[in-house]
TIMAR-633217 format. One line per field, with one value per residue (C-alpha): residue number from 1; x, y, z. Coordinates in steps of 0.001 Angstrom, whole numbers, plus 500000, padded with zeros to 6 digits. Layout:
N
seq NUM_...
px X_...
py Y_...
pz Z_...
END
This chain:
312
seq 1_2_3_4_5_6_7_8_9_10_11_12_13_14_15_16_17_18_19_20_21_22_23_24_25_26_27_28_29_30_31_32_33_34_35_36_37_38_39_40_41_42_43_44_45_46_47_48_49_50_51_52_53_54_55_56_57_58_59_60_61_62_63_64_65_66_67_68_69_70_71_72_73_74_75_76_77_78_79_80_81_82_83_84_85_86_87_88_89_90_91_92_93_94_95_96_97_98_99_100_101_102_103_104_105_106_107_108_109_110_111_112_113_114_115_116_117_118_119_120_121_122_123_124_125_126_127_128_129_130_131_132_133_134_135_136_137_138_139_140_141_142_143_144_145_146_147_148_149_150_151_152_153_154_155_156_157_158_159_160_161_162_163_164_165_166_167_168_169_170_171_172_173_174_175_176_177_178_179_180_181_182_183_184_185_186_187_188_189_190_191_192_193_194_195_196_197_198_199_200_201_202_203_204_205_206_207_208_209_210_211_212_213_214_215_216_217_218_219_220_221_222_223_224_225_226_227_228_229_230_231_232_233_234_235_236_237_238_239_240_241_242_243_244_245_246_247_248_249_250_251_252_253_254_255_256_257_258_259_260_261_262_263_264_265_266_267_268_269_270_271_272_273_274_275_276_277_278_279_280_281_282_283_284_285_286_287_288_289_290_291_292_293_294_295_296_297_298_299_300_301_302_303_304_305_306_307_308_309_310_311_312
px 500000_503063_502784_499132_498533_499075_495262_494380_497254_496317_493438_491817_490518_486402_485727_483488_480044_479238_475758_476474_478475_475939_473357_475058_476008_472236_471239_473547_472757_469230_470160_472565_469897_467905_469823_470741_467282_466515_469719_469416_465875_466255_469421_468150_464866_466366_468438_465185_463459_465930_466147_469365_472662_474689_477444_474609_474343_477751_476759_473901_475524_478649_476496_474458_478232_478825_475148_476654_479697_477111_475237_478072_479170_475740_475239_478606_478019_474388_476109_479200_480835_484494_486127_488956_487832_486599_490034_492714_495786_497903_498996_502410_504235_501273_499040_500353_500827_496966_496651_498551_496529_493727_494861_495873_492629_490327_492398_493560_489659_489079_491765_490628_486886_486818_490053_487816_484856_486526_488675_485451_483454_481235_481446_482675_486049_486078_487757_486030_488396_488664_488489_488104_491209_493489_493659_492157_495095_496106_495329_493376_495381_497584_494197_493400_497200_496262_493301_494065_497348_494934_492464_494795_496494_494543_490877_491647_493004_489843_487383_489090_486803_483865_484589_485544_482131_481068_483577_483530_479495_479894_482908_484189_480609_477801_480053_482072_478947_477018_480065_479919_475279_476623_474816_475147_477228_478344_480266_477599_474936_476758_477835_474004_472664_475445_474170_470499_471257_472389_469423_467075_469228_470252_466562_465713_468105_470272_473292_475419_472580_472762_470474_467585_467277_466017_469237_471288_469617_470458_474389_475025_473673_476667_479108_478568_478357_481941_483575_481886_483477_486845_486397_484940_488596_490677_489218_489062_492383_494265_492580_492825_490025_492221_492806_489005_489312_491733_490126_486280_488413_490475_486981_485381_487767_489123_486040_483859_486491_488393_486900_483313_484047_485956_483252_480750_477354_476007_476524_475682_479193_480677_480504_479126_476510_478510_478668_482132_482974_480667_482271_485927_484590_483233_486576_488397_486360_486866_491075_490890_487907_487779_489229_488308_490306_489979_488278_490655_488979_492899_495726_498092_495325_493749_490785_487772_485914_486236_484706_483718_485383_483579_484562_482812
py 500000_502083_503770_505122_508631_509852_510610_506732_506413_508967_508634_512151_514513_515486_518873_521292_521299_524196_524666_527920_525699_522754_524490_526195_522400_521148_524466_523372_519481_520452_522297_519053_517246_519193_519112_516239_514609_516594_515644_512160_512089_513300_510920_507722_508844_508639_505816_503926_504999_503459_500502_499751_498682_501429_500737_501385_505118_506412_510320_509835_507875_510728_513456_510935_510204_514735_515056_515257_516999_519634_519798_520468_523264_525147_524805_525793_529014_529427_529765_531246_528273_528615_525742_525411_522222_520705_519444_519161_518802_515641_516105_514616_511199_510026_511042_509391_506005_505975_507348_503851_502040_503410_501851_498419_497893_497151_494560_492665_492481_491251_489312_487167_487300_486786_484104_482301_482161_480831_478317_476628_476769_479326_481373_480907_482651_483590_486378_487333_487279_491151_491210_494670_495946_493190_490360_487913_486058_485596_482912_483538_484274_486648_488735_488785_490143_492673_493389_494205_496154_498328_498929_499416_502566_503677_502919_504170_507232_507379_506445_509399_512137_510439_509080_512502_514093_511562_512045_515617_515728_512555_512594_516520_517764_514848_513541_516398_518303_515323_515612_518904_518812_516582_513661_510140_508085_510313_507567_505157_507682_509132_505474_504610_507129_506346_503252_504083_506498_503696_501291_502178_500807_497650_497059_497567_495022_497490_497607_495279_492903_488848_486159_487927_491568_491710_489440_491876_494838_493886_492383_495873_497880_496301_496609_499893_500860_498531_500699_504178_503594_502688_506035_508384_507214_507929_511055_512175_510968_512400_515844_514596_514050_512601_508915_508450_509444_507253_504165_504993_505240_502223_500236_500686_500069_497190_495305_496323_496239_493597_491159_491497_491094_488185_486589_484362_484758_486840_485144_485859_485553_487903_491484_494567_492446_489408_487993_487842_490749_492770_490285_491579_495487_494980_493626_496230_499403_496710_497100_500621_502295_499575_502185_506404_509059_512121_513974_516962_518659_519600_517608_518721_520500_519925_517340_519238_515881_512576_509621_506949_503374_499899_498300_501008
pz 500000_500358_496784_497116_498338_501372_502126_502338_504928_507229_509838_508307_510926_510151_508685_511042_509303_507504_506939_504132_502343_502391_501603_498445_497104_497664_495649_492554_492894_492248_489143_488218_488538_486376_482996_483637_483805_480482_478727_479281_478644_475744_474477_476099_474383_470776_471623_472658_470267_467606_468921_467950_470164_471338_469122_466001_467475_468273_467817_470338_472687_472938_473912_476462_477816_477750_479383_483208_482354_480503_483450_486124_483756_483667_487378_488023_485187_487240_491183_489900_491617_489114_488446_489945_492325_489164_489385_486521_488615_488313_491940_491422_491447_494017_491366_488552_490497_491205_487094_486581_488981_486598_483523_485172_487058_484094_482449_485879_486534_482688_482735_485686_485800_481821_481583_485086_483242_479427_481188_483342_480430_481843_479067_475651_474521_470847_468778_465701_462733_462735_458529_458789_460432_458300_461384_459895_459089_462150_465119_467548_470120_468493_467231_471161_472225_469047_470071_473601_473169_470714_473259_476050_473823_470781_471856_475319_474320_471967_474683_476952_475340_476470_479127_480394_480001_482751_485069_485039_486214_488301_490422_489215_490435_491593_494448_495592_496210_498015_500272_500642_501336_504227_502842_504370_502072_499433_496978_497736_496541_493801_492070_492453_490852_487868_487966_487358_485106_482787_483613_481102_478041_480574_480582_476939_475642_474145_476479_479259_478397_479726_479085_481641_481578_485086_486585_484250_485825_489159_488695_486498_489649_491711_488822_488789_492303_492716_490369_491537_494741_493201_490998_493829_496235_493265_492709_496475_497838_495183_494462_491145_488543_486354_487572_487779_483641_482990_484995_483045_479959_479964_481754_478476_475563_477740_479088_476459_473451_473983_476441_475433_471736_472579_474150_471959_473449_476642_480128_483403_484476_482576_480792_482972_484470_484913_488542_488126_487030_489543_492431_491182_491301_494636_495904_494164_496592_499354_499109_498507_500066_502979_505709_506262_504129_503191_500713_498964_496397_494854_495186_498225_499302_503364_503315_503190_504664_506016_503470_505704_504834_503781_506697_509198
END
């Protein structure tokens, strides 16, 4: 544990309340909220509507991704909040090692929830011949080590400008204001609502689906709350927004790119609502969010809170 910041070493002291400051975050949650209720219910609506997978409606499913980072911006614009605490800081060498643990995280969960469920038979591995990007003269498992050396560099990189519409309404706005409005569980509540937010296409068929929509439902719910939690520390211990980028980045081009499309058929063991994979996202917030630290809103900056631990 000795190369993660110094805010999850620390027993973190607890902020006085301040109820001015509170009640200023609840004011700009509500206008959060708001937009982005009426961005996504417009996006999700079209998407719906086509009834297509999201891969079929790329534009749509951008500006869905940009519809919380939108909505931090005009509340922000709306309170005159600035956006300095937003934050874009690296934060240093403590910052980049949790930037790395970022980018090794999704593929040490693929690589052992997918290569567990292949190897028992649970699901079944199998890498399309790629025709279209000239690998399909080559075996199948040198298409896979293609495959995911693209998507850990090129479609990670790609899946950065997306990803980072997200993470700058859900852990550069969404959670450091529920910490700030006092309320009970911040990360918990924040990687719920993220959760939710997605359900809709879950339930339509047209995304993270498994062989029942309801089990799916339910399994994507912890996913999603597993890796909000691992998100919402990176993002609070450091001061940093940027390792929480990196990690939703490299989640998607890696799970989705790589181990997905190497996967022949839905299963309820793997994918975003596979038991395996939400069991390895759980135990990932268990390692790092299991104990108290605090909550900087820049790095090197004093914690402005305490964020309770797992284990408490």
């Amino acid at each position: 544990m000795s190369d993660l910041p110094d805010a999850s070493l620390s027993t973190p002291t607890a902020a006085a309340p301040d109820p001015a400051r509170a009640d200023a975050a609840r004011k700009g949650l509500l206008v959060f909220f708001a937009i982005v209720a009426l961005g996504t219910g417009v996006f999700q609506g079209l998407i719906l509507r086509s009834g297509k997978p999201l891969g079929e409606n790329p534009w749509l499913v951008y500006a869905l991704m940009w519809t919380p980072g939108i909505a931090s911006i005009v509340a922000r614009l709306v309170f005159r909040e600035g956006f300095r605490d937003v934050s874009f800081r690296v934060g240093g060498a403590s910052g980049w090692k949790v930037i790395g643990l970022g980018w090794v995280l999704p593929p040490a969960i693929g690589c052992i929830a997918y290569g567990l469920a292949w190897a028992t038979g649970l699901a079944r591995f199998e890498i399309p011949a790629l025709a279209g990007v000239g690998l399909s003269g080559f075996a199948p498992p040198v298409r896979f080590a293609i495959l995911f050396a693209l998507s850990m560099t090129l479609v990670s990189f790609l899946s950065f400008f997306s990803a980072v519409g997200e993470e700058i309404g859900w852990r550069g706005y969404l959670l450091t204001r529920l910490v700030e409005a006092e309320v009970p569980r911040p990360v918990l509540l924040s990687g719920l609502v993220w959760a939710v937010w997605h359900l809709p296409l879950v339930v339509s068929g047209q995304y993270a689906v498994g062989p029942s929509r309801v089990l799916s439902a339910v399994v994507f719910v912890l996913t999603v709350v597993g890796i909000g939690y691992v998100a919402g520390w990176m993002r609070l211990a450091t001061g940093s927004l940027w390792p929480a980028v990196v990690f939703h980045a490299v989640w998607n081009a890696v799970i989705q790119g790589t181990f997905d499309t190497s996967t022949k058929e839905p299963s309820i063991w793997v994918g975003e609502a596979g038991i395996f994979v939400a069991a390895l996202a759980l135990a990932a917030a268990w390692l790092l969010a299991r104990k108290p630290y605090g909550a900087r809103l820049a790095p090197r900056e004093e914690p402005f809170a305490t964020i309770p631990g797992l284990a408490g």
